[in-house]
C-alpha positions as CSV (number, residue, x, y, z in Angstrom):
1,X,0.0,0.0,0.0
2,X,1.6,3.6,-0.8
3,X,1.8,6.6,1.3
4,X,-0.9,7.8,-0.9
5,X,-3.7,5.4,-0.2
6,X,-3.2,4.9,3.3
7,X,-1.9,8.2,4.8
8,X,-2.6,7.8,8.3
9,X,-5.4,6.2,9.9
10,X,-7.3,8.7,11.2
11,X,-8.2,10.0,7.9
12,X,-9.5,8.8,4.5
13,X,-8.4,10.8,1.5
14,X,-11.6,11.8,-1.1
15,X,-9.1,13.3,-3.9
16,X,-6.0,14.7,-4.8
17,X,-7.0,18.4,-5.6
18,X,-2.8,19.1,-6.5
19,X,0.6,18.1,-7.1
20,X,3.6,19.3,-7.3
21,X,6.8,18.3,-7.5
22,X,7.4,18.3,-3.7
23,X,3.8,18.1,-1.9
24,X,0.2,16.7,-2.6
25,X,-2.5,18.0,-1.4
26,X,-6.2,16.0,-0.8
27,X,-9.4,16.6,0.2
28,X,-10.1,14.4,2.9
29,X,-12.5,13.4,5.8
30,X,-11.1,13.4,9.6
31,X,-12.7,9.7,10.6
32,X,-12.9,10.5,14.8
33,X,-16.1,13.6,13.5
34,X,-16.2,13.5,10.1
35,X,-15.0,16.5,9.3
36,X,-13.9,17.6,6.0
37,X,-10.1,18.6,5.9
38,X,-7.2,19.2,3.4
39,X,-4.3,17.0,3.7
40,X,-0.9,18.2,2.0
41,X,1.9,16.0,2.5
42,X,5.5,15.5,1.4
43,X,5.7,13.8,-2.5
44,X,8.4,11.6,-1.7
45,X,8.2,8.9,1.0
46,X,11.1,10.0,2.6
47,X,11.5,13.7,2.3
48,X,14.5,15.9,3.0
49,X,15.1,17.2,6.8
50,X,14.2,20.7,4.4
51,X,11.0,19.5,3.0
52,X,9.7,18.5,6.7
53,X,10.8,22.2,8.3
54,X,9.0,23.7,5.3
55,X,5.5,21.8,6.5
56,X,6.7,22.9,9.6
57,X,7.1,26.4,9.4
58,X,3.8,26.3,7.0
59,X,1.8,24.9,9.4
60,X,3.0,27.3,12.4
61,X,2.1,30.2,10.1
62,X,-1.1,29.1,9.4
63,X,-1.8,28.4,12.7
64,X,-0.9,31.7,14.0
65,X,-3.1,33.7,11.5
66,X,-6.5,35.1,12.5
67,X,-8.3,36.2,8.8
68,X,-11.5,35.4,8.1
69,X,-11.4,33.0,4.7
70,X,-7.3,31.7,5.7
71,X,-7.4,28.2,6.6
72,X,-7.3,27.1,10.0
73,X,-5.1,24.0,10.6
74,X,-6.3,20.8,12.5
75,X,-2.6,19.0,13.3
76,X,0.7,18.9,12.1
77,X,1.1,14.7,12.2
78,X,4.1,12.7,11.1
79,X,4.1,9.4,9.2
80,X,6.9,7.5,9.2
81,X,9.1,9.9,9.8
């Protein structure tokens, strides 16, 4: 089974809404409340230290921001690494 079809547990991906050549992003459903949620994740299986500060810092912004129509993030979770 690929990173792709089975993410993490907790969630079950709907559809890949993009790709690039270093993240995918899905549309997915949060399985504890059914909520609907984005999911953007590293391309490669094993990403670069880089890659996984970028997701970092991404998700800390997003986090931190209070504007009406910005995103609010759920979690930061690892898999695998």
């Amino acid at each position: 089974m690929s990173v792709m079809e089975n993410v993490l547990t907790e969630y079950s991906l709907v559809e890949r809404v993009h790709q690039s050549g270093r993240t995918i992003v899905y549309r997915g459903v949060r399985l504890s409340d059914e909520a609907e949620c984005i999911l953007k994740m590293p391309q490669n299986e094993h990403p670069l230290p880089s890659e996984i500060e970028r997701l970092e810092r991404e998700y800390e912004t997003l986090l931190s921001l209070r504007i009406d129509g910005v995103i609010r993030p759920y979690a930061l979770a690892r898999y695998k690494n």
